[in-house]
N, C-alpha and C positions, 0 to 999 in steps of 0.2 A: 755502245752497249745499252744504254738506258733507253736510245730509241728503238732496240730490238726489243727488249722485254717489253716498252710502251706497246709495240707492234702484236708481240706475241699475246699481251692482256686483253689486248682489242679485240684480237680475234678469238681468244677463248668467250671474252663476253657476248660477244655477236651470236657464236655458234650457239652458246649456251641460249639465248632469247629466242632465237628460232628453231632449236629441238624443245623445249620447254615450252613451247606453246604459246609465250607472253605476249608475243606479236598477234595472236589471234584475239580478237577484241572480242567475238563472244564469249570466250573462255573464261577472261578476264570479268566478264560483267555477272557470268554464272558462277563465278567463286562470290560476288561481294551481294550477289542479290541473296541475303542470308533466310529471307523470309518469304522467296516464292523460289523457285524451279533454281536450288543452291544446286552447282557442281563441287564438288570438295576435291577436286583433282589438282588443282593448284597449292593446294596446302604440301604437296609434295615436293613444289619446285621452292615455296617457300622455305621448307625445312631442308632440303640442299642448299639454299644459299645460306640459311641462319648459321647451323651446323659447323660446316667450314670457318666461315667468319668469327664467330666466338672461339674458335681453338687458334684461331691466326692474332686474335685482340692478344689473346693469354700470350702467345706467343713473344706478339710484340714488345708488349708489356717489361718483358725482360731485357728489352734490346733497345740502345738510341738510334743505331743505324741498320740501313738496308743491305740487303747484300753486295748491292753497288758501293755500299760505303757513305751516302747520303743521311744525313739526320732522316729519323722520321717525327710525323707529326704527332703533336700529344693527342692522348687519344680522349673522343667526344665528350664533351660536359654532358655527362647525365643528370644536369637539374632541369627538370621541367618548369617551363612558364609561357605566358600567353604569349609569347611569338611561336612556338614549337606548337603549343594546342591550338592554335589558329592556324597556321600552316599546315597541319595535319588533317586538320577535317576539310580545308580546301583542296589539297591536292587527293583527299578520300574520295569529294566529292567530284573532281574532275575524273580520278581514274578509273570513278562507276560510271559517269556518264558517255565517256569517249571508248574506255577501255583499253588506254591507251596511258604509259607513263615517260619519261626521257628518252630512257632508251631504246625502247622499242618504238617512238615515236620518230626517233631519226631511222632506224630499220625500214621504218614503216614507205619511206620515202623511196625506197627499191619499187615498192609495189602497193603503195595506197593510192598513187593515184593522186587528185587534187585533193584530197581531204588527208593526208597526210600531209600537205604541205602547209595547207592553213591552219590544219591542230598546231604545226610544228610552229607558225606566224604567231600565233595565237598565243603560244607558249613561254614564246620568249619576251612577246608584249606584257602579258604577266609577269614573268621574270623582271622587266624594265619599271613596272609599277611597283614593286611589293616593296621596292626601300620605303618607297613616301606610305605605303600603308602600314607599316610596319613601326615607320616615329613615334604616332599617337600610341603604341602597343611597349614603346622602350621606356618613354618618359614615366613613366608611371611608377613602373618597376623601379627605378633608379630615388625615385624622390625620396631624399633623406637619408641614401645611400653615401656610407664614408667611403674615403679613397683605402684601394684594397693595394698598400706599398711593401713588396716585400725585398728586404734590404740584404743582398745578395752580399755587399761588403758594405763600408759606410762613405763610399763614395758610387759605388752602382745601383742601383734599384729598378727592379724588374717589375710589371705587372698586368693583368690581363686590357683587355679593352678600356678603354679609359675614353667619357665622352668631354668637349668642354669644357662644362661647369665643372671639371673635375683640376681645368687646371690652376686657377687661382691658389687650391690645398699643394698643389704639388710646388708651386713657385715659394708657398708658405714654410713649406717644409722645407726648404735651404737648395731645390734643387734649380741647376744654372742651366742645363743642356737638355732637352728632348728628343727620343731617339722614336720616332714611328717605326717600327719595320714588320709591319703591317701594308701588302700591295690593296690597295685600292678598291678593287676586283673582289676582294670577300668583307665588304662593308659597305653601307648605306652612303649616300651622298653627302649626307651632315658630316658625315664622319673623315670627309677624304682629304687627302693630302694638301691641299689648297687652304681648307677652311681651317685644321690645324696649323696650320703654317702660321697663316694671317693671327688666329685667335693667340698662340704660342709668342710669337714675339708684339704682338700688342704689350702682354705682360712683362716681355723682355727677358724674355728665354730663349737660348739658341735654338735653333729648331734643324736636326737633321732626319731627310729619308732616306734610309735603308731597308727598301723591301724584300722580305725574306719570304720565298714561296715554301711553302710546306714540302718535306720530304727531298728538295731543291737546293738548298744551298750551297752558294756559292764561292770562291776563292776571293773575289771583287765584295761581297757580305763581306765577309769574317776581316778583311782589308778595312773595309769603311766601317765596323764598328768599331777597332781598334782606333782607326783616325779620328773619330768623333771623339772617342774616350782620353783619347792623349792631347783633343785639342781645346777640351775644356776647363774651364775655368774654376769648377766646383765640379760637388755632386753629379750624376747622368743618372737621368729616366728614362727607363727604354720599357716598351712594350707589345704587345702581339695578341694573338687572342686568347692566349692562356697564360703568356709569361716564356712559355717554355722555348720559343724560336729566339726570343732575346736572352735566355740565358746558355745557351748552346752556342749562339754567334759569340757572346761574349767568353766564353768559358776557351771554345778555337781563338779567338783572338788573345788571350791572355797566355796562350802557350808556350812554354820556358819562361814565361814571367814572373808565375806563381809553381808553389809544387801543384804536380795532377791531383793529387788528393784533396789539397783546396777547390781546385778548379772544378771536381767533381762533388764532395762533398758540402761545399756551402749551399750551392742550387736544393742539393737533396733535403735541405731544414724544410722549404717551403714544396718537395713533393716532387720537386723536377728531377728523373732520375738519368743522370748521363755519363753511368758508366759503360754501356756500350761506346761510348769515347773514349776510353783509355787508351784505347791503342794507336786510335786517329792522334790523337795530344800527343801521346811520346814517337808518335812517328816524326809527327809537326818540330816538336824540339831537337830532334836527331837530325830533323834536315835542313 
């Protein structure tokens, strides 16, 4: 089922890029040239996609899971800082120049010809770079920054991305076990599973992966955070990019073990809201 709806979202986005125009690169370059020959036709397809999108946030908002019954992802940090403003005025200034963004640049591939295959080379070489450009833009931000530990009970603690130099505080703080479940794939190289691994038990910390894909999660998840948690020795750290994939694994794994009420109400102190799980939990315990 999940691979039909994936099928079915694909093809509405496809259709949508090439009736909307996006794939046409003049179009594109006559909405952003604001101050010679502007077309404003595109402000239309923008306001069809905002529109929809904000009544589906509201929507979500209300809900943990999909209609498949999948966690969904927390939804985007709206704090602005210089990775976001930097990234922003670059990929502004690639898609005045090319006229050309993701996904209309793999469309583009039906019928661009060779120059859509090198935007698309081009693209993802960017893509391959932007971690290591991006370090000198994190480090800064972080300096003098406390460890952000939000203590779901007094033996689990959740919290968002955590670099490093963050774990000396965390081993300080009495915790024995580290959960990453965070895949790889949406973090910089400094940050990947190898270099926590090695940095984590230098300290003498357990160190478990458990990668949890956004919106994805799995029976084999919700299994190994439980295993992790029953096989530690103290406290468990467990983290993700908002906190929220490790309090949801934990919250399914804790089922029948605690009432749902706890299971759902302790995460909500710190903002995580997972009572669209109530039903998934008591189904969990029932079977």
């Amino acid at each position: 089922m999940r691979a039909l709806f994936a099928a079915l979202s694909g093809g509405i986005f496809g259709a949508g890029l090439l009736l909307s125009g996006m794939t046409d690169t003049t179009k594109v370059q006559g909405w952003l040239d604001v101050f010679g020959n502007w077309d404003p036709t595109l402000a239309f397809v923008l306001g069809g996609a905002i529109v929809p999108m904000a009544i589906t946030w509201r929507l979500a908002a209300r809900r943990q899971t999909s209609w498949l019954g999948t966690p969904l992802p927390a939804q985007p940090n709206p704090k602005l800082d210089r990775s976001l403003i930097a990234g922003s005025v670059l990929f502004g200034a690639g898609w005045a120049l090319a006229g050309l963004c993701p996904g209309p640049a793999i469309a583009s591939l039906s019928f661009g010809g060779w120059g859509g295959v090198v935007f698309l080379l081009a693209m993802l070489a960017g893509m391959l770079v932007a971690p290591a450009l991006r370090r000198p833009l994190d480090r800064p931000a972080r300096a003098g920054a406390k460890m952000d530990i939000r203590a779901i009970t007094p033996t689990y603690a959740v919290s968002p991305q955590i670099a490093l130099e963050d774990l000396p505080a965390i081993k300080a703080a009495g915790y024995t076990t580290l959960i990453n479940n965070r895949p790889d794939g949406e973090i910089p190289p400094h940050l990947h599973h190898a270099q926590m691994q090695a940095a984590a038990q230098a300290l003498g910390l357990i160190y478990v992966q458990n990668p949890v894909i956004g919106g994805a999660m799995t029976d084999a998840n919700i299994a190994a955070q439980g295993a992790a948690i029953a096989a530690s020795t103290g406290p468990v750290f467990a983290y993700c990019a908002s906190g929220n994939r490790s309090s949801v694994v934990w919250a399914l794994s804790n089922a029948g073990k605690m009432p749902t009420d706890d299971l759902i109400g302790l995460p909500a102190r710190f903002g995580y809201q997972l009572e669209g799980l109530r039903g998934q939990i008591d189904a969990m315990v029932k079977s």
